[in-house]
C-alpha distance (Angstrom), angle and dihedral (degrees) to the residues before:
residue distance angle dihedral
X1 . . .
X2 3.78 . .
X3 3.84 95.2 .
X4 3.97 92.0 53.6
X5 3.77 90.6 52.2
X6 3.74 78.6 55.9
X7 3.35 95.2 52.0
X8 4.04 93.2 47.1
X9 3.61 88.9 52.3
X10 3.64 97.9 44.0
X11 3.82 86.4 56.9
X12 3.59 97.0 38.1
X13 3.83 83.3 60.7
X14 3.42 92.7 48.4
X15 3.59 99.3 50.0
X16 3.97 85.7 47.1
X17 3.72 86.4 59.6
X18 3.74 103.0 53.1
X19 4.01 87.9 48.8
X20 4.14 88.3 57.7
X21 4.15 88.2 44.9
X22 3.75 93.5 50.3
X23 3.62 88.6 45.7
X24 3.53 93.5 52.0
X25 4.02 94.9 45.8
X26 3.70 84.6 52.7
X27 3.91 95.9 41.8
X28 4.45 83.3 48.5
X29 4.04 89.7 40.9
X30 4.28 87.9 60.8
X31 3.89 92.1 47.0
X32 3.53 97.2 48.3
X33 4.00 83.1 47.2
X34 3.81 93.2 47.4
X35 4.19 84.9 46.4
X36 3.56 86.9 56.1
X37 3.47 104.2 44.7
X38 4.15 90.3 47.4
X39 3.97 83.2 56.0
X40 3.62 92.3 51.6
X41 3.60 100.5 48.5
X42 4.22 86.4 44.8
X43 3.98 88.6 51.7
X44 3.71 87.2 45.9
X45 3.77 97.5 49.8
X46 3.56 95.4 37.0
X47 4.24 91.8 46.2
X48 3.95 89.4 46.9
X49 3.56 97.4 43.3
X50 4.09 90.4 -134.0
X51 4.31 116.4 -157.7
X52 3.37 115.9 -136.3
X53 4.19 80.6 -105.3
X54 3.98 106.0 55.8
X55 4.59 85.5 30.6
X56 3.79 81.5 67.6
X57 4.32 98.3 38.1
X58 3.79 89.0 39.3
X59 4.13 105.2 50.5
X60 3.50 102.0 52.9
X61 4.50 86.3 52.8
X62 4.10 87.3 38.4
X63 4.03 86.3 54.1
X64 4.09 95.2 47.8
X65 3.79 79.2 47.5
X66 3.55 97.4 55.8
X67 3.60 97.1 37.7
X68 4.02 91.5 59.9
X69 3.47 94.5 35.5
X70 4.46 88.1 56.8
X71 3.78 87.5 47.3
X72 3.95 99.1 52.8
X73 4.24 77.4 47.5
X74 3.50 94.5 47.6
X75 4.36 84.8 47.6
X76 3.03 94.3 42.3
X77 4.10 92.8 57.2
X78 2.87 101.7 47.7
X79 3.79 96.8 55.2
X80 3.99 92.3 43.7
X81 3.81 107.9 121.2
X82 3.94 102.9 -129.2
X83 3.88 122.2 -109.7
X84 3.78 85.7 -120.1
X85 3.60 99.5 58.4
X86 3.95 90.0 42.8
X87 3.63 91.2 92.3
X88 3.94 97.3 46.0
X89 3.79 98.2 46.6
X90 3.16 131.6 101.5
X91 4.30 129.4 -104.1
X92 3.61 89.5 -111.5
X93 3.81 90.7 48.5
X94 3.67 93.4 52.4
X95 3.38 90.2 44.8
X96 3.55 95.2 51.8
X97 3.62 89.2 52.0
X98 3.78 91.9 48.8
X99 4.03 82.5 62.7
X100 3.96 93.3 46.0
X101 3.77 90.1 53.4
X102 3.93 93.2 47.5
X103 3.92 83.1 42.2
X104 3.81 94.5 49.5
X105 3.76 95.1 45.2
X106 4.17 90.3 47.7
X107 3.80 86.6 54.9
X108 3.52 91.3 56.0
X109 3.46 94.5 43.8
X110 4.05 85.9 51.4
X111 3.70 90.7 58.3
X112 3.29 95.2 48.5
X113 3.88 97.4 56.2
X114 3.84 92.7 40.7
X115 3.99 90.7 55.7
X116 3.62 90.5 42.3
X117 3.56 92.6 65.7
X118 4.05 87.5 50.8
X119 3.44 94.6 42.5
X120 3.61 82.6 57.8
X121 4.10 94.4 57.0
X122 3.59 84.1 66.6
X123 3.41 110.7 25.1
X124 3.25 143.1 51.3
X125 3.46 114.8 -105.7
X126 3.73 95.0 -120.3
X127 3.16 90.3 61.3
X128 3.93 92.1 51.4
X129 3.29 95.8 55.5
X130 4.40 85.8 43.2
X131 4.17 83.5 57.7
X132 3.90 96.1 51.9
X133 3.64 82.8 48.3
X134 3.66 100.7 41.3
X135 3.90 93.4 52.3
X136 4.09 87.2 53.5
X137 3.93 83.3 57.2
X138 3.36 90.9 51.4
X139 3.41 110.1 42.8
X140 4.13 86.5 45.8
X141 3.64 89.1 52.6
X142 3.64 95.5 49.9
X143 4.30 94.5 45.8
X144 4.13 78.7 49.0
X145 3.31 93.8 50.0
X146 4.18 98.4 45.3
X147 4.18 84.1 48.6
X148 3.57 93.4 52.8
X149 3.98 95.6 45.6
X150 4.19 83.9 46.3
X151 3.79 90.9 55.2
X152 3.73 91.9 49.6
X153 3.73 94.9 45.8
X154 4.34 85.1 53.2
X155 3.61 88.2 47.8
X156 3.66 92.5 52.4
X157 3.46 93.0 44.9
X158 4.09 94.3 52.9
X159 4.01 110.2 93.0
């Protein structure tokens, strides 16, 4: 009798414990993903060379951009047939996700052409086109960046 309330309370504790470390993953996911998005706009600003004038016109369209740009992203994974299942679906599944992926990337495409034109009410446009480029930099410097950390990490990890 004793040693079960042991065992209840041993994995009681346990459970408790898993609970704090997945909130703390979470809680360390969001920074990272605030750190990141602080470095992007900062590589933005910097890279487009923002006055004071078109920094305060230009945020407030840049963060509508963003915001529908993360939600077709957000779609768009969810609906993403998995690698795995690739091999055990069907033709017309494939298929179907064939036309998802050309829809998905469309989207994106669509958003991009509807904030260039307000980009443009604000901005120049070479400085439009500089922001489509300067978030390519970015977001290659950043996937650089994780890969080289990952290739340390296995190198520490070898014996």
């Amino acid at each position: 009798m004793m040693r079960r309330r042991y065992v209840c309370l041993f994995f009681l504790v346990l459970a408790l414990c898993q609970v704090n470390f997945i909130r703390l993953s979470a809680q360390n996911n969001a920074r990272a993903l605030e750190r990141i998005e602080a470095l992007k706009i900062a590589y933005i600003s910097q890279r487009l060379n923002l006055t004071p004038e078109e920094a305060e016109k230009f945020w407030p369209v840049y963060n509508q951009y963003e915001q529908e740009m993360n939600a077709a992203r957000q779609q768009h994974r969810q609906q993403q047939l998995n690698v795995q299942h690739l091999a055990s679906a069907t033709d017309a599944q494939v298929n179907d996700a064939l036309n998802d992926e050309l829809a998905y990337e469309q989207q994106m495409v669509d958003i991009r052409k509807k904030y260039r034109q307000q980009f443009e009410r604000v901005l120049p446009p070479r400085k439009v086109a500089l922001l489509f480029v300067a978030e390519r930099e970015f977001t290659n410097q950043l996937i650089n960046q994780l890969k080289e950390r990952q290739q340390r990490r296995r190198l520490q990890q070898k014996p």
